[in-house]
Structure formats: C-alpha cells, structure tokens
N, CA and C atoms as a LAMMPS dump frame, in Angstrom:
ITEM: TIMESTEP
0
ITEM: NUMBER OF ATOMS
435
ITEM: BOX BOUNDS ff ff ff
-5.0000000000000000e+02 5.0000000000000000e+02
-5.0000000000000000e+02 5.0000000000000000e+02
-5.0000000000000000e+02 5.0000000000000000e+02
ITEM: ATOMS id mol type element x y z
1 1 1 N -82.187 -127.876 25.202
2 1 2 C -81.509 -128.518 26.315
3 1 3 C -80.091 -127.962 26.419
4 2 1 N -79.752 -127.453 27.545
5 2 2 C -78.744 -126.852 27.707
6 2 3 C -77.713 -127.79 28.403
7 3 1 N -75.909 -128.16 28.63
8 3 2 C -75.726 -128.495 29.385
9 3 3 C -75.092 -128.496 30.97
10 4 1 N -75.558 -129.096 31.446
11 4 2 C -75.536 -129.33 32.987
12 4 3 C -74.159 -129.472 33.582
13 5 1 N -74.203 -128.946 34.477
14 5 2 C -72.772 -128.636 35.93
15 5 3 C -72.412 -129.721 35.996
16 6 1 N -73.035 -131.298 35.405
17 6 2 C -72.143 -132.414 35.863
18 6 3 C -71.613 -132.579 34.727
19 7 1 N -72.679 -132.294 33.573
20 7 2 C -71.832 -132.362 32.128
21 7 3 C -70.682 -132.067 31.801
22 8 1 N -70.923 -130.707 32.209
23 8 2 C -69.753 -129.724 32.11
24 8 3 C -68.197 -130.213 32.757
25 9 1 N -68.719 -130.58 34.581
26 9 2 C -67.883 -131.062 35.059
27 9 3 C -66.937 -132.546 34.26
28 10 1 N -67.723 -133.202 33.96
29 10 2 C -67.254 -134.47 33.52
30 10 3 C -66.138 -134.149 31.959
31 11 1 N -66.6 -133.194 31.155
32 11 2 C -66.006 -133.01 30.243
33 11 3 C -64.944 -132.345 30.553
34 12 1 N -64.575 -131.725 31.253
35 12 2 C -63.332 -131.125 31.697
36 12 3 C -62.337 -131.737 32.279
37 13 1 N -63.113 -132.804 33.353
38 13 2 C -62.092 -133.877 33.694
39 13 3 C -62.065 -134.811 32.993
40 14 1 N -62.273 -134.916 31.833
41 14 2 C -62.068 -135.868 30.45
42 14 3 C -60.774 -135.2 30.11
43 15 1 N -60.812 -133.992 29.511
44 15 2 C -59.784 -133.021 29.284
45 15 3 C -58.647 -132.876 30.203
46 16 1 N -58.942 -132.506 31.204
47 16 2 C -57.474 -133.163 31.903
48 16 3 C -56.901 -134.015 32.425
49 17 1 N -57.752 -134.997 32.006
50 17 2 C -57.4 -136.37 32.484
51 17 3 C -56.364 -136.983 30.816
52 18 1 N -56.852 -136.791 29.529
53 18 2 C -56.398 -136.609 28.297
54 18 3 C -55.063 -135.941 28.277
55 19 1 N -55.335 -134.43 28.592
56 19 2 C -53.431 -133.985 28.255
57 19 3 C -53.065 -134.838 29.984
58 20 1 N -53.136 -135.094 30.998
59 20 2 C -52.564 -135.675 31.395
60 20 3 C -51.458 -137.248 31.165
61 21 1 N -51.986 -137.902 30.372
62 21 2 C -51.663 -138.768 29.987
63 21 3 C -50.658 -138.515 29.089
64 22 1 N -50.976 -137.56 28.198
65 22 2 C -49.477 -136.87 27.099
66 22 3 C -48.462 -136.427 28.266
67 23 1 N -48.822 -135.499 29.033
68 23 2 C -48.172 -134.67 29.861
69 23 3 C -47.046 -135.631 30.868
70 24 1 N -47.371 -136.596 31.223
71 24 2 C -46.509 -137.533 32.198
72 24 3 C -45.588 -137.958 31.399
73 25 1 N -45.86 -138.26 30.139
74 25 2 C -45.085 -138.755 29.222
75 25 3 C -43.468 -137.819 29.183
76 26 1 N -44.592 -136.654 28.813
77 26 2 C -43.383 -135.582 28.123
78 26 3 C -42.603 -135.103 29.475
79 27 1 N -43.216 -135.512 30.751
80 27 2 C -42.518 -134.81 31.776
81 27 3 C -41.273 -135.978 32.326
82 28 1 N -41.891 -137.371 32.198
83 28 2 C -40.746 -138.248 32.383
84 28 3 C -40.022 -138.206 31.386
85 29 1 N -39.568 -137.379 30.353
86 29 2 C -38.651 -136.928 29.487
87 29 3 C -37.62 -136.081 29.267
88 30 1 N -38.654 -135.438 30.554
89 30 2 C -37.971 -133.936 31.412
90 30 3 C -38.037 -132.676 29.801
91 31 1 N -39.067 -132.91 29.376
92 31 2 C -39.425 -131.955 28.285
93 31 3 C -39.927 -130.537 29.031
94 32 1 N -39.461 -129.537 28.641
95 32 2 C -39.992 -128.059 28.704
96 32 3 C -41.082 -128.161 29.097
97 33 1 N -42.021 -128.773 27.912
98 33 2 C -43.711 -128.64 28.381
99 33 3 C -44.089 -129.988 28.654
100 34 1 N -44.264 -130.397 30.177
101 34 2 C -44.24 -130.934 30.682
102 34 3 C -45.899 -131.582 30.762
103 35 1 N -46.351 -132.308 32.42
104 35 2 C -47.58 -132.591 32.571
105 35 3 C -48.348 -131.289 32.927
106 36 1 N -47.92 -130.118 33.55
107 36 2 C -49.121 -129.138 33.664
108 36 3 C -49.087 -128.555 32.415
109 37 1 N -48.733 -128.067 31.701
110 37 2 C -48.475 -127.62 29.964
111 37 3 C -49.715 -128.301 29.536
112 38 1 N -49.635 -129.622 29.691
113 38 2 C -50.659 -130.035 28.509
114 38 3 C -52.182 -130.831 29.411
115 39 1 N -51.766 -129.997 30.13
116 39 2 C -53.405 -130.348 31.407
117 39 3 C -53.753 -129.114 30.782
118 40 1 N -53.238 -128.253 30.673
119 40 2 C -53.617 -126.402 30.855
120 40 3 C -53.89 -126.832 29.204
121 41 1 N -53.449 -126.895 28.207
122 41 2 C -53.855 -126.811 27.005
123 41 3 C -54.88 -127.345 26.594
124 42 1 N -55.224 -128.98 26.998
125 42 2 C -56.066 -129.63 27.048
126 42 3 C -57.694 -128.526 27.68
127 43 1 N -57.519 -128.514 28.908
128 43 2 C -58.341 -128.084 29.835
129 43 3 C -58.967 -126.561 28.912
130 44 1 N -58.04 -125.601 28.88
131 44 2 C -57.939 -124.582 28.126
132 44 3 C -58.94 -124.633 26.466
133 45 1 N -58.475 -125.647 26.063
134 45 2 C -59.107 -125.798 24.601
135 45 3 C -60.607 -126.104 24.777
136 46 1 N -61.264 -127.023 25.797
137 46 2 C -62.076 -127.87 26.599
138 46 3 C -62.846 -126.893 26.485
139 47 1 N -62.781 -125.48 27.743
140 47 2 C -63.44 -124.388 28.078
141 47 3 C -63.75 -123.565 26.946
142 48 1 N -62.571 -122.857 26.023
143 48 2 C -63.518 -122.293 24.719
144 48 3 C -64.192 -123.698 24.064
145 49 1 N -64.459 -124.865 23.43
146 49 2 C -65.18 -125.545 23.193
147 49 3 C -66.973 -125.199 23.896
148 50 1 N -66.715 -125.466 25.221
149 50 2 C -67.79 -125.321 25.887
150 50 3 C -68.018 -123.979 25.814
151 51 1 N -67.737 -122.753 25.376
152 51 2 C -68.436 -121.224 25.705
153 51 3 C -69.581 -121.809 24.555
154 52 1 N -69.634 -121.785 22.997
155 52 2 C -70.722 -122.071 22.588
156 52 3 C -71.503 -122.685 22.663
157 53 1 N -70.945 -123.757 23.248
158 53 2 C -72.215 -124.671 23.076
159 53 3 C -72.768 -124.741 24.553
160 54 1 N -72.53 -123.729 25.48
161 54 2 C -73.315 -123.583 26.743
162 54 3 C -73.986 -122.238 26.59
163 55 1 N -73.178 -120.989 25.526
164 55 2 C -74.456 -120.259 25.643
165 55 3 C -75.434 -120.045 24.23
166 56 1 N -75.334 -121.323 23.424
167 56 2 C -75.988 -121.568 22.36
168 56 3 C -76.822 -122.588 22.608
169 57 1 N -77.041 -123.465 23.807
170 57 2 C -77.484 -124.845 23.895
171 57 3 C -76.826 -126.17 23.034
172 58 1 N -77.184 -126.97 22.915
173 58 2 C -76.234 -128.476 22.312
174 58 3 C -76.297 -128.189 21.227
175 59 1 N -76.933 -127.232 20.294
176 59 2 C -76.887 -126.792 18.887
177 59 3 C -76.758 -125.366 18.583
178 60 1 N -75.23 -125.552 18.824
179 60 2 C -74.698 -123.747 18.152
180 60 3 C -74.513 -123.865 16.74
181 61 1 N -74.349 -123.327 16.487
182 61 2 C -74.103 -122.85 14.736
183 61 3 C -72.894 -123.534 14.617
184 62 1 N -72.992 -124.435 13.269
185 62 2 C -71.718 -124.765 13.05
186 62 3 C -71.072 -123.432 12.914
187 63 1 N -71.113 -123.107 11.972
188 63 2 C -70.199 -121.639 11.867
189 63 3 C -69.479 -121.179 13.409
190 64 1 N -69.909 -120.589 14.418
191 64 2 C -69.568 -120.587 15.815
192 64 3 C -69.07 -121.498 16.517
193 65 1 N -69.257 -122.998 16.208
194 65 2 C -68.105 -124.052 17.004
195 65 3 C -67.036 -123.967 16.202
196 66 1 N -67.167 -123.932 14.417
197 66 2 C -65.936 -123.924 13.53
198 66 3 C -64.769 -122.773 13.953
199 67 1 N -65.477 -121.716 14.143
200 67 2 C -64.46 -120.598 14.415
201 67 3 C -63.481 -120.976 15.586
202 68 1 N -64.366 -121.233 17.072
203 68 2 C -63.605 -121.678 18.064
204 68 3 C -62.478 -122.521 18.133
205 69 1 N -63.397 -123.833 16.925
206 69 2 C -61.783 -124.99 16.833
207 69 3 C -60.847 -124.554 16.032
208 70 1 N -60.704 -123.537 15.527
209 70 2 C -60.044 -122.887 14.139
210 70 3 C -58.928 -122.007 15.109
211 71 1 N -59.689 -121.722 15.87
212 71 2 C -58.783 -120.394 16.865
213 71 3 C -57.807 -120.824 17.984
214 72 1 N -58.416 -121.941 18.379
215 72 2 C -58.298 -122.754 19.123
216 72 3 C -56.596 -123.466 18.262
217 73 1 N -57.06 -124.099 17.069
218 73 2 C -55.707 -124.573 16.517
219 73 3 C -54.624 -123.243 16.012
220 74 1 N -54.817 -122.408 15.625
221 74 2 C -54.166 -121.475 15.458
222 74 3 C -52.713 -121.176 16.562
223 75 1 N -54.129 -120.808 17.746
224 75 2 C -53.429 -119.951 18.977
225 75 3 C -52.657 -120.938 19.588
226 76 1 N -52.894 -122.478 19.629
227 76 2 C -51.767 -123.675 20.207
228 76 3 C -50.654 -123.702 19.057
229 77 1 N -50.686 -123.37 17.677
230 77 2 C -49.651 -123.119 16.838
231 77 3 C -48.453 -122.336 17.39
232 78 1 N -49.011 -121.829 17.668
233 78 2 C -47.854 -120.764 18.035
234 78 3 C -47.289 -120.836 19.623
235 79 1 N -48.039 -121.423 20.314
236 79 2 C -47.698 -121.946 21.37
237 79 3 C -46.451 -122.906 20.846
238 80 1 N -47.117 -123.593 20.402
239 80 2 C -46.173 -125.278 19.703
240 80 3 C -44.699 -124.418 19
241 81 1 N -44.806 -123.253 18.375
242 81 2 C -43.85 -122.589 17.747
243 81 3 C -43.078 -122.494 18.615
244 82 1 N -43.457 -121.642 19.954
245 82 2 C -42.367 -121.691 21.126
246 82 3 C -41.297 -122.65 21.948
247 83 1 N -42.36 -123.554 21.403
248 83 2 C -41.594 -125.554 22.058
249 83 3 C -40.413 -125.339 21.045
250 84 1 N -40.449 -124.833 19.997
251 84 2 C -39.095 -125.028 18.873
252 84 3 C -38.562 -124.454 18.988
253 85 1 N -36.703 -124.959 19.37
254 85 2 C -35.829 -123.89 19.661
255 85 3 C -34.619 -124.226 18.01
256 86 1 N -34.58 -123.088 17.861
257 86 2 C -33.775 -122.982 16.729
258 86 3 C -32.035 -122.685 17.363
259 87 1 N -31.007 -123.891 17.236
260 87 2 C -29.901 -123.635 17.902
261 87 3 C -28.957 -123.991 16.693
262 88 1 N -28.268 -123.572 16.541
263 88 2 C -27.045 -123.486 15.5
264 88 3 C -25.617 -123.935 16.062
265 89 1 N -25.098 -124.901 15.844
266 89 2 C -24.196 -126.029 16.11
267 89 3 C -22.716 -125.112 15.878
268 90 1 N -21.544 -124.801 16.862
269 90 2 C -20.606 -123.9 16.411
270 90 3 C -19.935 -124.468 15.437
271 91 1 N -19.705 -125.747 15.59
272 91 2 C -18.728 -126.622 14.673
273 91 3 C -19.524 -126.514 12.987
274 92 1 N -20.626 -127.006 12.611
275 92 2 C -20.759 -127.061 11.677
276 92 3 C -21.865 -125.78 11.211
277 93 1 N -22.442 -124.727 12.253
278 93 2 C -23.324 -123.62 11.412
279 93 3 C -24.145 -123.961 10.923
280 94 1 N -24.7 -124.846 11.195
281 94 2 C -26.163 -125.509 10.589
282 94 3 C -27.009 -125.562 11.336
283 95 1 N -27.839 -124.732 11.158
284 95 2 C -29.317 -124.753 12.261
285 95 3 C -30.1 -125.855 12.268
286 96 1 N -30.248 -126.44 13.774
287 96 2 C -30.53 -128.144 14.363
288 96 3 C -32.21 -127.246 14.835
289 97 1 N -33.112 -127.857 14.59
290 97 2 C -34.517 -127.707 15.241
291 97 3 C -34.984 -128.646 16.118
292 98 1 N -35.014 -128.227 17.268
293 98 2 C -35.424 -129.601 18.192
294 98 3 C -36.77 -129.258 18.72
295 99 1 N -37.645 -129.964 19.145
296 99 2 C -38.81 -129.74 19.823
297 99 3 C -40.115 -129.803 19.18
298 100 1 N -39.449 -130.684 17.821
299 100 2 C -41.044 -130.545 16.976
300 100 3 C -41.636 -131.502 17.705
301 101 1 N -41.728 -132.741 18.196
302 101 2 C -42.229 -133.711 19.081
303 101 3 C -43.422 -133.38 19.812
304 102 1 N -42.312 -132.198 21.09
305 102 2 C -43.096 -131.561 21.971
306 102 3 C -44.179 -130.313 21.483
307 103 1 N -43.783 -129.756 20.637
308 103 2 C -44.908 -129.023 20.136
309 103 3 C -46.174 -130.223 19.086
310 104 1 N -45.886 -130.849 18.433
311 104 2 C -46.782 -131.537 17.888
312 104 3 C -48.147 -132.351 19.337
313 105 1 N -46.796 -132.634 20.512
314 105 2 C -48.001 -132.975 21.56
315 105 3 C -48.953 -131.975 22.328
316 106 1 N -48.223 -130.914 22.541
317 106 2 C -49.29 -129.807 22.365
318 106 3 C -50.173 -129.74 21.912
319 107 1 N -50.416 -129.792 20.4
320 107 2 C -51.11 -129.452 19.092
321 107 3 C -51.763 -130.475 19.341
322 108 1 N -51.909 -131.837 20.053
323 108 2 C -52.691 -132.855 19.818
324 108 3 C -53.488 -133.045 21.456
325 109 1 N -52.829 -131.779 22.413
326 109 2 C -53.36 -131.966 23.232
327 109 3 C -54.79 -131.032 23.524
328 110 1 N -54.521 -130.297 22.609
329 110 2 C -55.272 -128.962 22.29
330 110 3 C -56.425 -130.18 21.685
331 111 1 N -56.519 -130.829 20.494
332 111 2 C -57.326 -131.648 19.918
333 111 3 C -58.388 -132.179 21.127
334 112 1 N -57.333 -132.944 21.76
335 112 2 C -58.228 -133.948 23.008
336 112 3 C -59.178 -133.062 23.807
337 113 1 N -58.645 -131.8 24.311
338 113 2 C -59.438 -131.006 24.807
339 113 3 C -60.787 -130.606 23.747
340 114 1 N -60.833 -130.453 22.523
341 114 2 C -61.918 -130.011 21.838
342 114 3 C -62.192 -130.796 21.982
343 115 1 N -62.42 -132.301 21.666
344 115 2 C -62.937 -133.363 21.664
345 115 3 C -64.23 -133.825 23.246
346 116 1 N -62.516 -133.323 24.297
347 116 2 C -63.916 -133.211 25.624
348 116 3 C -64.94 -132.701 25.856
349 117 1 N -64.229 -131.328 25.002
350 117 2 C -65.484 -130.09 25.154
351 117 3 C -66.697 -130.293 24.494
352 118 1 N -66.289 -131.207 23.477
353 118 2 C -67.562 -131.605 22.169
354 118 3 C -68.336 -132.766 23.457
355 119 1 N -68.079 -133.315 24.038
356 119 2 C -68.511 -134.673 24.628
357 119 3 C -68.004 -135.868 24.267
358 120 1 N -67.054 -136.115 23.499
359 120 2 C -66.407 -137.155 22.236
360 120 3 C -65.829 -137.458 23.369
361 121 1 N -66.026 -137.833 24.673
362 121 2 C -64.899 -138.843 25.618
363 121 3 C -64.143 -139.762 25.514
364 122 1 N -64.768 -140.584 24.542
365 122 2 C -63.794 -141.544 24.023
366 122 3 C -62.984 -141.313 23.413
367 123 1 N -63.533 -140.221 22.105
368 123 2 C -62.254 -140.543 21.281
369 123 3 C -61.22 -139.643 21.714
370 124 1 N -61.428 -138.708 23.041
371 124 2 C -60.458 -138.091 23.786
372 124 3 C -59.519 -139.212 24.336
373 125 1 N -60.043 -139.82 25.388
374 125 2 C -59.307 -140.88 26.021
375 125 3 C -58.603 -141.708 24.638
376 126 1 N -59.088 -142.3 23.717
377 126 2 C -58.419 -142.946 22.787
378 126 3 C -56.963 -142.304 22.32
379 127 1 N -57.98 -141.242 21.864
380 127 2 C -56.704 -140.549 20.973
381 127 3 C -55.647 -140.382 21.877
382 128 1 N -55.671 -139.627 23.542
383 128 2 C -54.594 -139.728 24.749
384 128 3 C -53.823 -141.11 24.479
385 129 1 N -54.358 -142.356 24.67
386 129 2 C -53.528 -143.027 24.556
387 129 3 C -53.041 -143.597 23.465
388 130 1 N -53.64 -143.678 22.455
389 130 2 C -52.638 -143.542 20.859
390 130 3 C -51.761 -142.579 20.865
391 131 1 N -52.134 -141.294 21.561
392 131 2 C -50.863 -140.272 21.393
393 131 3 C -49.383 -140.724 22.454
394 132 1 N -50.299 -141.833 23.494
395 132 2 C -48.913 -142.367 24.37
396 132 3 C -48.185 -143.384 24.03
397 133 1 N -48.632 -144.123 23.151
398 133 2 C -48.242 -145.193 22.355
399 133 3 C -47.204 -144.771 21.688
400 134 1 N -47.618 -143.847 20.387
401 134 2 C -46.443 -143.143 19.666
402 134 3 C -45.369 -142.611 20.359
403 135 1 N -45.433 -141.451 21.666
404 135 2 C -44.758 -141.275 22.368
405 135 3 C -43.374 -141.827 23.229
406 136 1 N -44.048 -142.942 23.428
407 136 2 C -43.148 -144.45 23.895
408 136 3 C -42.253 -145.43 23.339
409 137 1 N -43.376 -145.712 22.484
410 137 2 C -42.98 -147.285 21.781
411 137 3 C -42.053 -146.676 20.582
412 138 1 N -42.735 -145.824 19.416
413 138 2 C -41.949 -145.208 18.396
414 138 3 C -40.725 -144.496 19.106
415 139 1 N -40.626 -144.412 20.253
416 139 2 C -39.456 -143.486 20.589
417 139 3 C -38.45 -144.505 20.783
418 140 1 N -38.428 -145.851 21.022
419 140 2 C -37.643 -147.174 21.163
420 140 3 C -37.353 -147.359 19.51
421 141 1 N -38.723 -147.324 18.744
422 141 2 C -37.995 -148.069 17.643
423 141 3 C -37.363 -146.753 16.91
424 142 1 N -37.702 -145.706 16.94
425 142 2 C -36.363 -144.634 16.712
426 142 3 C -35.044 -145.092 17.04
427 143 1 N -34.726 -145.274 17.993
428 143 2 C -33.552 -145.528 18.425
429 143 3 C -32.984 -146.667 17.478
430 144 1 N -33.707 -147.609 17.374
431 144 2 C -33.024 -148.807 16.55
432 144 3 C -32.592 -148.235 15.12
433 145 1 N -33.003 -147.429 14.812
434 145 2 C -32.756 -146.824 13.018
435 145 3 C -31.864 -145.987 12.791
C-alpha cells in the first residue's frame, strides 16, 4: 500500500500548519527566522520524510528512513548555526551569543515536519504547541529571574 495524494496532501499541511505555529511566534518577536523560515523547514523536512516512504511504500527500510531523519537533523544544524550571531561587546570583549532560542526552534521545527511526514499528526500538532508554550510563557517567567 502506497500513499495517496490526500495522504500526502494532509501531511504536509500538518507540517505547515506545525512550523506555522512556532513561526508566528518567532515573527511577533520580530526574530530573523521568522513564520516563513519555519513553514519552509517544517514543510522541507516533511517532503524528504515522504521521498522514502512514497517510493518504498509504508514500509521502507528502517535503515533508509534513519538516514533521512539523520540528514535531515544535521543539515537544520547548521541552518540553526546561522540563527547564531557571535557579537563581541566593545566595552567588555567578551563574546555575547544570541540566537540559540531561534535556532533551537528551527531544530524543533525540522522535528514537527518529520513527524508529519511519518503521519504522527498529533504528536506534530502537540509538540507545535508545547513548542509555543515554552516560547511564550517561559519567556515571561525569564524575565522575572
């Protein structure tokens, strides 16, 4: 059993419906990588997910989905590397790293997308909004500390 154009369809708009939800976040933040950033990563991760297991049928080789999610986390690494800007403070010469946040939502938006691509809808949508939770709420009680 192979899957189907609505399958397909539906899992993708799982996937960008997922980094969407990160993405509004990080864009009402006015973050670099904003809501299309993590539609495209999401969506992006989604599609290699689905190459095996559409031209392997619903049972590719583990080995062949492992590689994909492996490559898949890698290649958003270094994406996420780019979110980090390394700036050095004139007064004190101490290199400040900002942007681990936004790259970590990357890295988790990349997740949600495998997750669509697998069919795991829920725990896409879940994990989206546990990842908006943290996003939000921990960003208030930061402030208090």
């Amino acid at each position: 059993m192979s899957l189907d154009l609505q399958d397909i369809t539906f899992r993708l708009c799982i996937a960008l419906l997922s980094g969407a939800i990160i993405g509004v976040e990080r864009q009402l933040r006015h973050k670099p990588a904003g809501l299309r950033t993590h539609m495209l990563v999401s969506l992006g991760s989604a599609i290699f997910t689905l190459i095996p297991l559409s031209t392997a049928g619903l049972n590719p080789s583990a080995d062949a989905l492992s590689r994909v999610i492996q490559g898949i986390a890698a290649g958003v690494g270094f994406l996420g590397a780019g979110e980090i800007l390394h700036e050095s403070s004139h007064e004190s010469q101490r290199p400040e790293i900002h942007g681990l946040t936004s790259a970590a939502a990357v890295w988790v938006s990349a997740a949600l997308g495998i997750a669509a691509g697998c069919g795991l809808w829920q725990l896409g949508l879940i994990g989206a909004l546990l990842t908006f939770l943290v996003l939000t709420v921990f960003k208030k009680l930061e402030r208090w500390s």
